[in-house]
N, C-alpha and C positions, 0 to 999 in steps of 0.2 A: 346171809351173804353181806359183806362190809361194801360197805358206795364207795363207789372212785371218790377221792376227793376231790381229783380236780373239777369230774363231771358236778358236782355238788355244788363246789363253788360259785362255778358259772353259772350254774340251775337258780341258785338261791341270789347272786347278784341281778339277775334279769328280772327275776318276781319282784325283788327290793327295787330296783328302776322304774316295773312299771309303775308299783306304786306310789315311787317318788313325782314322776311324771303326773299323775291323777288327782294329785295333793296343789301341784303346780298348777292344774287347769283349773282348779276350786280357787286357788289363791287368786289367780290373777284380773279375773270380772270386777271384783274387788275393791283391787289395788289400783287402779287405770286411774293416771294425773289428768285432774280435768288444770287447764292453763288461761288466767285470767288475760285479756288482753283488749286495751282500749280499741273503740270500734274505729278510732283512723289508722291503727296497724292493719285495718283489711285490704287488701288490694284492692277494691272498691271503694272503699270509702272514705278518702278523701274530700269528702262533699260536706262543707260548713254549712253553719246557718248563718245568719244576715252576720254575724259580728265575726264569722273567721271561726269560732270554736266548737271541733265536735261532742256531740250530747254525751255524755258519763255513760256508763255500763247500767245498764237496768238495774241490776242485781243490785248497785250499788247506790239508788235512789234512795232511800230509806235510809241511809246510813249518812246520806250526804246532807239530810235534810234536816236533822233533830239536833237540837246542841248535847252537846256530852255530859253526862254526868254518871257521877260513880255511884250513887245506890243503883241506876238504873242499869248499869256495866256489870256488876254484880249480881242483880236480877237474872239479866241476859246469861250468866255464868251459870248460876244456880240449877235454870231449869235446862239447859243442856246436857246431856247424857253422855252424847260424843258427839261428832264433829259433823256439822251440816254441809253436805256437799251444794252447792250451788251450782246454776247451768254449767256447762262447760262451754268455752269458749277458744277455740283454736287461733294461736298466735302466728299471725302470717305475717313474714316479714316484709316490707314496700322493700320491691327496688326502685334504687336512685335514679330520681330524672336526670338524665343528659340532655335530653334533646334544650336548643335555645327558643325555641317556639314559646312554651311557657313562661319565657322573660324577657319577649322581647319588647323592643322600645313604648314606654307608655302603658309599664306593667300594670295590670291592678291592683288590688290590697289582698284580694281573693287568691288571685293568683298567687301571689308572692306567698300567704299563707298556706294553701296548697304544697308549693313546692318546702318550704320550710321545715312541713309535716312529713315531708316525705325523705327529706337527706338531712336535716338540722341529727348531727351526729348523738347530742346527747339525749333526742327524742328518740333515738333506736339503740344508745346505751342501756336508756331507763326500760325499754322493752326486752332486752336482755334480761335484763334482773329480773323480772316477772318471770320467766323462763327458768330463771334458776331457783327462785323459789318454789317453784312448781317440783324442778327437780326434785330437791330437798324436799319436799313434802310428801312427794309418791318414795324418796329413801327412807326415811322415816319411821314409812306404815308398812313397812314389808316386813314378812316373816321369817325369823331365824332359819338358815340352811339347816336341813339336816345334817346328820354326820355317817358315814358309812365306813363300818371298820374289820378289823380282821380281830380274831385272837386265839391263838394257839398256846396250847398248855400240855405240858410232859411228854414235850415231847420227846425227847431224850431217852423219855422209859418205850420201848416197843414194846405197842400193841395196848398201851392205856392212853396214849396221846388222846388227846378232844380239839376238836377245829370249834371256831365258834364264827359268824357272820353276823357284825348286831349292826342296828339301826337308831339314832341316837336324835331326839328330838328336846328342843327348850319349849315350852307353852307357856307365853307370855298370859298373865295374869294382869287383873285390874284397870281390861282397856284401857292399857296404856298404847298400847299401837293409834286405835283413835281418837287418844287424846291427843297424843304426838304430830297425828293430824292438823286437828286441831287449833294446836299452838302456829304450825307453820301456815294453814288455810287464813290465817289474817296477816300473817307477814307478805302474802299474794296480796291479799285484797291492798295491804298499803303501798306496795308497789306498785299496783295499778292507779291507786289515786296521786302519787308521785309522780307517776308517768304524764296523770293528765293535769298535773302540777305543773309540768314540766312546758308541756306543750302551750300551757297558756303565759309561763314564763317569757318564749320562744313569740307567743302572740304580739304580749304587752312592747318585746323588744322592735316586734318587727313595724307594728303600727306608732309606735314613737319613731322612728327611723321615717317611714313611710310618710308622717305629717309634717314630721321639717321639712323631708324633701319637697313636698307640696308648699312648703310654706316658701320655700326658698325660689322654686319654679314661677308659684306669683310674684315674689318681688322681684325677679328678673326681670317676667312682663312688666312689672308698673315701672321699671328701670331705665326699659326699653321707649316705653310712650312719653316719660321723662325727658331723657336723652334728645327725642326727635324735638320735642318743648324747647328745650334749651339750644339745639344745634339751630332753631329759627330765632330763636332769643341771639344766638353771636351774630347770625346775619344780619339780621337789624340791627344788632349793636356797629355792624362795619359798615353798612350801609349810612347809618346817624353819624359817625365820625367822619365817613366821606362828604356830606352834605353840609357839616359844622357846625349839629345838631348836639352831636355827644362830644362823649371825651373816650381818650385812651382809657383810662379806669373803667368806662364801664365794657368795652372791649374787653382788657383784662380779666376782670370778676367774673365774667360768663366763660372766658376759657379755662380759668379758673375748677368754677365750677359742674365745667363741661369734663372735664381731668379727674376731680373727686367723685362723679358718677361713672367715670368707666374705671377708675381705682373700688367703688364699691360692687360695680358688676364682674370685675374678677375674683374679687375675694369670696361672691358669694357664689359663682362659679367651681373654685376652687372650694368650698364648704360641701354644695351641692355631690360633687364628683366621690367626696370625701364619704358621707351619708349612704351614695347609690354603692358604694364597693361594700360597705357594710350590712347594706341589707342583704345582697349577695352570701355574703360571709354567714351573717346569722342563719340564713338560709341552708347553709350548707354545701352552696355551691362557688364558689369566690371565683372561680375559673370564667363564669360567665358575664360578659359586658350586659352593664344596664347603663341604659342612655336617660332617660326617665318614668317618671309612674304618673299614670293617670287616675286622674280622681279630682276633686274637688273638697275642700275646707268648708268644714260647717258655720253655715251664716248667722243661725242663732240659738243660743242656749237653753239645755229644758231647766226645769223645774223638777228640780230635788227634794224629795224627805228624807234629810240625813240617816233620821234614827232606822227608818224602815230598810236603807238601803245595808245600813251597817250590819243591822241584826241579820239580812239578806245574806252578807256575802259571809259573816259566819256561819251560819247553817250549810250554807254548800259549796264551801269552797275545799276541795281536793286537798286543801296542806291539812285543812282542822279535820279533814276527812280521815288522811293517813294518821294523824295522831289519835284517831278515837278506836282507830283497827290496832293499832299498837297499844292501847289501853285494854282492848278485848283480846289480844296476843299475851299480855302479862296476867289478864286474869285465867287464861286457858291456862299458861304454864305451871299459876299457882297449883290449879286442879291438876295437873300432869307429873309436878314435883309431889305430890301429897300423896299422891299412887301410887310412886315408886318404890317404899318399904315393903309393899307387898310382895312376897317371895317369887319367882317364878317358877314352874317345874321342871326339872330336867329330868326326860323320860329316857329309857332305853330299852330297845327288845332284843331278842339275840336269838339265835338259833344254830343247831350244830349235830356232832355225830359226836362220839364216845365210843372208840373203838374198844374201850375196855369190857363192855356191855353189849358193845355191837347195837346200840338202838340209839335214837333219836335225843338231843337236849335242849330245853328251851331256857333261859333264862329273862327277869324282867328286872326291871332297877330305875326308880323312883326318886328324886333328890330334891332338894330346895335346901336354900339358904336361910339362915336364924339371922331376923334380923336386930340380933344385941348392940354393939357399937354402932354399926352405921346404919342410923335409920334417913339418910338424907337430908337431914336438918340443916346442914347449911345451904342447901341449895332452897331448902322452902322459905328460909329466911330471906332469901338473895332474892328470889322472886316477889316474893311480897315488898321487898324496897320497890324494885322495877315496876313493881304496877304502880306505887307511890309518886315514883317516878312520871313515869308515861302519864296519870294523870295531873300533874301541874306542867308538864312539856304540853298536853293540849289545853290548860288552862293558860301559859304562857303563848300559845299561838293563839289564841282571842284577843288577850290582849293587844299582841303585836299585829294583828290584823286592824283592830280599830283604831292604833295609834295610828298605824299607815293612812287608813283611811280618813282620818282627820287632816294627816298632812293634802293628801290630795284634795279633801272639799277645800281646801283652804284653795290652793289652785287656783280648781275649778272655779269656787265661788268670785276668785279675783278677774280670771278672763270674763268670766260672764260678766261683771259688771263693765270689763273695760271693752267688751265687744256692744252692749247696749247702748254705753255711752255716745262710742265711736259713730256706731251706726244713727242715732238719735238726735246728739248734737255737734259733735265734732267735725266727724265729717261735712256733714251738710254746713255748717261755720265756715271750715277751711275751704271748701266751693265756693260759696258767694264770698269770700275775703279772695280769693286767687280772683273770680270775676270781679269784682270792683277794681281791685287794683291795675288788671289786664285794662278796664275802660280809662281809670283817670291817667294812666298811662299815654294811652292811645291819645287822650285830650290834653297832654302836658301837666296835668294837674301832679304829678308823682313822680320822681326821680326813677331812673333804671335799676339803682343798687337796692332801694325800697322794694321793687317788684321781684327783684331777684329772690332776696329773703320772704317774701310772700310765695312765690313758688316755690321754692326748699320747706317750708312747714307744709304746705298740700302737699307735697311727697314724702315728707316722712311721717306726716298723720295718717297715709296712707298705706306705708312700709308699718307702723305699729300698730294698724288693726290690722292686716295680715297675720304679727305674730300676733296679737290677741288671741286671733282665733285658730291657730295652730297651737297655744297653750290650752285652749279649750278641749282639741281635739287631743292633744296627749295626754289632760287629764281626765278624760271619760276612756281614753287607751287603757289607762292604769287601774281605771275602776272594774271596767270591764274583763281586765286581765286578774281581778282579785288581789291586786295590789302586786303580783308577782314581776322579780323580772329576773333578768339573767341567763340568757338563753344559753352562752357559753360556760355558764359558772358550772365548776365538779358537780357531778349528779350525786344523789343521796342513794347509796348501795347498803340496804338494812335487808336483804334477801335471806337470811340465815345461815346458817347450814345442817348438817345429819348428826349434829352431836347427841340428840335426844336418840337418834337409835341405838350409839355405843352405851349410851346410859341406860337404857333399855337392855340390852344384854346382859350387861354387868351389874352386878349387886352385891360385888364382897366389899 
């Protein structure tokens, strides 16, 4: 007896589902994107250590710590087979501090860092991209759809017609799915060093910000203790003119320069005001009033070993880090384009009735592509440039690491002398010269307009080791931020995308 077809149809669509379904449940254990993500994108963890910057990715120590080199990048290529999955890590996004508790008046450096971490917008752009490379990564390594199709033949002749129901499968050859991994699994990892590239960018800005304004808030004090100096300096000058002791002149000179210290205490008012909206900003929050930051300016300078810090902050710093994962990104793709000559299979099974026979028909059908003209060659060339590449892009971030860091000991090394100085013999000079002159004063022995100008050098030898040491403090900011800055500058988007899987499918 001849089967319905329709009932057949359906019979044979439902078998082919489950087992498309069973194929699905095999794939997908798999295939599951593990997602890199710096540990201050936790909702917890916002918690620094003493300098404001959270600790790198575990996973990512080892990578952060050895300088680069290409026999050794190559090694690393050689003995991999496919693509090392590393812990997973879930990317949880911070949301934005609102509250003003966090910033309010007499922030701290913590705090302000903190907040930074948490709404500084291009710290949660660059965590984005981490996201999308992950995407792209788990695109990548997935497996060709089947195909499920119909096909009817003569039919037109009654009673020899054949229905046919096939099932049509590609089997990707030459681990290329995990290569294709692979190549994207270090485009994550550089994203994530990028991120916390970023963050310490975001750092370096916010504690140069943070130490003028400290620097600025002392000279206001020393401004203020000035000021009261001087506003007894005019009385006595009015009181000596009334007695026919002095003169108008030195009346004059002290109002004078009673007018040029409250013309400097608004300007640096007006500097100050200027500083606090910007930390705000780099923050990511500009909406909120900061009135000032608490903290204190470092009183004295350490001691440095150039060469040790330099070799230091090459081995771990996040920018040489993302360059050596994008070194290990062009050596995967090398092996991933090398691959690809290899044919893939395209299977297909089928099954049906032949009502000319009245019995059952199965067919099978097997195919691959010759690969004569195109065996990929210009893409293994293109890739073998790119590793070329990527290895003198992180040879060129060493350098420009240690050129940076030259500029800053220079800095450094310049506060530290003029902070030693200050504190050593200058200042303590300009004390006893303001006290002698305040006594021969007092004894007639010295003119008013002499003592005046002896108290403007003790105030401004006092205003220049303030900055002294707020250049002290920006240049150990800078050190300690790995030379980075730019919190607002375009972020670096090298996240990929899924072209290796259309390349993957296709091979004509």
């Amino acid at each position: 007896m001849k089967m319905n077809i329709a009932q057949w149809i359906v019979c044979s669509a439902a078998c082919m589902a489950v087992g498309c379904s069973g194929l699905e449940r095999h794939i997908r254990p798999s295939e599951q994107a593990t997602v890199y993500a710096s540990p201050s994108l936790q909702s917890d963890a916002v918690s620094q250590s003493k300098t404001g910057i959270d600790t790198p990715l575990d996973q990512n120590h080892a990578l952060r710590s050895q300088p680069v080199s290409q026999a050794a990048y190559a090694h690393q290529s050689s003995q991999a087979s496919g693509v090392v999955e590393p812990a997973s890590v879930d990317v949880v996004m911070v949301d934005p501090v609102t509250s003003n508790e966090a910033i309010a008046d007499g922030a701290t450096l913590e705090g302000l860092l903190s907040l930074a971490f948490a709404n500084n917008p291009a710290i949660k752009e660059l965590a984005a991209t981490t996201q999308i490379a992950a995407g792209y990564r788990t695109q990548v390594g997935l497996y060709a759809n089947p195909m499920l199709g119909y096909q009817g033949q003569q039919l037109a002749d009654a009673g020899t017609d054949q229905h046919l129901l096939f099932v049509q499968q590609q089997i990707i050859t030459g681990d290329k799915r995990a290569l294709n991994r692979a190549v994207l699994n270090e485009a994550v990892r550089a994203q994530v060093q990028e991120l916390e590239a970023q963050k310490l960018r975001v750092a370096t800005d916010i504690k140069t910000a943070y130490y003028d304004s400290l620097r600025i808030q002392e000279q206001l004090a020393s401004i203020d203790q000035f000021f009261e100096l001087l506003k007894q300096g005019v009385n006595a000058a009015e009181k000596r003119m009334q007695a026919g002791e002095g003169s108008k002149i030195d009346l004059l000179q002290t109002q004078v320069q009673l007018k040029q210290l409250e013309l400097d205490r608004r300007q640096l008012s007006a500097s100050l005001s200027a500083r606090l909206r910007e930390i705000v900003a780099l923050a990511g929050m500009p909406n909120i009033q900061l009135q000032a930051v608490a903290g204190e300016l470092p009183k004295l300078p350490a001691n440095q070993d150039w060469k040790a810090v330099e070799d230091g902050l090459v081995a771990t710093s996040p920018e040489y880090a993302a360059a050596q994962a994008r070194i290990r990104q062009a050596s995967e793709a090398i092996r991933r384009q090398e691959s690809q000559p290899l044919p893939n299979l395209n299977v297909q099974f089928g099954a049906g009735v032949d009502n000319s026979t009245d019995s059952g028909m199965m067919n099978v059908q097997v195919g691959a592509p010759i690969p004569v003209f195109n065996k990929n060659q210009g893409n293994i060339a293109a890739a073998r440039a790119e590793y070329c590449r990527a290895v003198q892009e992180a040879q060129r971030i060493d350098n420009a690491i240690r050129a940076r860091l030259a500029i800053a000991s220079g800095d450094y090394a310049r506060a530290a002398e003029a902070v030693d100085m200050y504190l050593s013999e200058l200042l303590p000079a300009a004390q006893e010269t303001l006290d002698l002159a305040e006594g021969a004063y007092r004894a007639g022995e010295q003119d008013f307009i002499q003592l005046l100008v002896t108290r403007r050098t003790y105030f401004d030898t006092n205003l220049a080791y303030i900055a002294a040491r707020a250049q002290l403090a920006t240049a150990q900011a800078q050190i300690d931020g790995y030379l980075l800055t730019g919190a607002l500058n375009a972020v670096i988007n090298n996240s990929g995308d899924d072209s290796l899987r259309g390349l993957t499918l296709d091979q004509e």
